[in-house]
C-alpha positions in Angstrom: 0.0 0.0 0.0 3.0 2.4 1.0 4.3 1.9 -2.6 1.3 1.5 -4.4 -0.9 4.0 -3.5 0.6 6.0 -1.1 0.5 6.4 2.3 -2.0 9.5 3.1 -4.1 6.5 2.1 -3.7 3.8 3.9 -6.1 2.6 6.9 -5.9 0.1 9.3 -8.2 -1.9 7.8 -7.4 -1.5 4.0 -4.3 -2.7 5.5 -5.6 -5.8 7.2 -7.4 -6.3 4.0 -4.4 -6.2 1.5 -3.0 -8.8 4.0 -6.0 -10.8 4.3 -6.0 -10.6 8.3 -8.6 -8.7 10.8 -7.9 -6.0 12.7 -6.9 -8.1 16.0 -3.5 -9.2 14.2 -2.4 -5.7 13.2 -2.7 -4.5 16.8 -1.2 -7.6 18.1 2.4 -6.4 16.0 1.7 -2.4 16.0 0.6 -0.1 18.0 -0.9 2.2 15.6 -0.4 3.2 11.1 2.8 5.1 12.1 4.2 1.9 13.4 3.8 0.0 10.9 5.3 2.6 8.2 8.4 3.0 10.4 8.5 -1.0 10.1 8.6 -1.4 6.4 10.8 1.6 5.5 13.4 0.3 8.6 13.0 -3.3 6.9 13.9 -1.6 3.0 16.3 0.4 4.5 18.2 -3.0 6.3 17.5 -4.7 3.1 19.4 -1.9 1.0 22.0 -1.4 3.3 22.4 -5.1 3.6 22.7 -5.2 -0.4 25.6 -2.4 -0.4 27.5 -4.3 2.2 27.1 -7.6 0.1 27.8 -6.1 -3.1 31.3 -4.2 -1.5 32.6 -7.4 0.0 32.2 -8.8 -3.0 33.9 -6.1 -4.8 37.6 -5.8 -5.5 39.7 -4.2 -3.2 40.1 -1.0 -5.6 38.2 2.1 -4.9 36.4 2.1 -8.6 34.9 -1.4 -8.8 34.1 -1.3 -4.8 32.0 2.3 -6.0 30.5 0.5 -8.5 29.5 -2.4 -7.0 27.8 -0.5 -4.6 26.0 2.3 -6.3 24.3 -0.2 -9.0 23.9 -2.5 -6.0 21.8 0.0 -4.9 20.4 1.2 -7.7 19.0 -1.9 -8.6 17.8 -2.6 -5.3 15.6 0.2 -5.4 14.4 -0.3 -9.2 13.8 -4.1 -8.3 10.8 -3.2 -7.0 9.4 0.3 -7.9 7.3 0.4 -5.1 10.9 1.1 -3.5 11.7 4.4 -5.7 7.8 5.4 -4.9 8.5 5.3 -1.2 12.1 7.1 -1.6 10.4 9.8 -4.0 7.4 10.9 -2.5 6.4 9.1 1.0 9.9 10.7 2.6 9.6 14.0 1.8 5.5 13.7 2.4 5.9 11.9 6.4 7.4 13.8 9.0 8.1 10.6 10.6 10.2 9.3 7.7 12.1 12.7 7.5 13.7 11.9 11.1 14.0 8.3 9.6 16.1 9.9 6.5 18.3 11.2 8.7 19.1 8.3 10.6 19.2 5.8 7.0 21.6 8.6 5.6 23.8 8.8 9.0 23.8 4.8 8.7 25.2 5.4 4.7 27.6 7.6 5.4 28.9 5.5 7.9 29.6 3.2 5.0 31.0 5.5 3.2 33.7 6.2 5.6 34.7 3.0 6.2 35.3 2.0 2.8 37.3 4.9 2.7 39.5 4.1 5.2 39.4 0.4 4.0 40.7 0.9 0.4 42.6 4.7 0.7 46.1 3.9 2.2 46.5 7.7 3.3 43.0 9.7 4.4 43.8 13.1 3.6 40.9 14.6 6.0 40.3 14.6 10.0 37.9 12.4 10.8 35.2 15.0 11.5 35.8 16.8 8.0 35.6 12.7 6.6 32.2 12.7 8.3 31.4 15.9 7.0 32.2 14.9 3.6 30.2 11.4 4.1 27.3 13.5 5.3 27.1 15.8 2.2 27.8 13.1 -0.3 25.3 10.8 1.1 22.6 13.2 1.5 23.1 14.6 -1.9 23.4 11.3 -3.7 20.0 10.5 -2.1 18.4 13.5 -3.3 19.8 12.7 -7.1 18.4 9.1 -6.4 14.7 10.7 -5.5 15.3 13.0 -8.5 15.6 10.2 -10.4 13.2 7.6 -9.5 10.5 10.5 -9.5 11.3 11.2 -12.7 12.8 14.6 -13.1 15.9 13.5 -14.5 15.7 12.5 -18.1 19.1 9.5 -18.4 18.8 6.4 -17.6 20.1 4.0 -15.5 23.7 3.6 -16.7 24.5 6.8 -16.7 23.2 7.4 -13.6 25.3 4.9 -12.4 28.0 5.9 -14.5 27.6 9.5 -13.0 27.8 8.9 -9.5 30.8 6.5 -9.6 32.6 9.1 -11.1 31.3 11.9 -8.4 32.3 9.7 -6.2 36.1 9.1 -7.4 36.0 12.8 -8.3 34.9 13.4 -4.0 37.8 11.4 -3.2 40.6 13.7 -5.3 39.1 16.6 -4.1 40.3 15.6 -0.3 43.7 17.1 -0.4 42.4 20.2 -1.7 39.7 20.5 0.7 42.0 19.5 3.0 44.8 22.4 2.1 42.0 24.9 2.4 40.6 24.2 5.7 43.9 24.8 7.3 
């Protein structure tokens, strides 16, 4: 229903409906709608952070395939399923519940970011808090292009999307020294 039709939608028991259970069961696992939205988009988010992870281990241990592997990982984890891009296009910026959530599934990303920084970059050319700083704005803005995106408002397709951010991405990492240079 989230992806479908949209949230501002949903009721309890259009819900209980779609899953072919009364109402008793719903309250037995949530106390209320907002519960059970916080539940699915927590689940995606695990799911999509889970297929990053997977698709970096899997990776070679050089900073281009491993930012590959990970942006089409999740790329096609979100397309997969385009109730997935629905829900990151238009229920986020629509819930004020799921804008606190952002923030934490974006805080969780660029964690991910960092450490794959410090796992394939021999010499990090940043403090840590200017590394978090620049995990923070990348991930956020990459999640914004990837909303753009899936809502439509971009006109390319997949590959070059994909194409695009590896190469921000490569491009984020040269930029360190500079950035570096400036802020002392």
């Amino acid at each position: 229903m989230l992806g479908g039709h949209g949230w501002a939608t949903a009721t309890v028991r259009g819900v209980c409906k779609q899953a072919g259970l009364n109402d008793r069961y719903f309250y037995e696992s949530f106390t209320d709608l907002d519960a059970l939205l916080l539940a699915v988009v927590d689940d995606q988010a695990a799911q999509g952070t889970a297929a990053i992870l997977t698709a970096a281990a899997a990776a070679p241990h050089r900073l281009r395939a491993r930012a590959r592997a990970a942006v089409e990982a999740i790329v096609d984890f979100l397309s997969a399923d385009p109730r997935r891009g629905r829900i990151l296009a238009h229920e986020f910026s629509a819930h004020p519940l799921l804008q606190q959530r952002r923030r934490r599934i974006i805080q969780t990303l660029a964690g991910i970011f960092t450490a794959q920084v410090h796992e394939l970059l021999d010499e990090v050319p940043l403090s840590a808090a200017d590394l978090d700083l620049t995990a923070l704005t990348v991930t956020a803005g990459l999640w914004d292009l990837l909303t753009s995106w899936f809502r439509g408002d971009l006109d390319i397709g997949r590959d070059h999307l994909i194409d695009y951010v590896v190469a921000f991405l490569l491009t984020t990492t040269e930029l360190a020294p500079a950035l570096q240079h400036r802020l002392q």
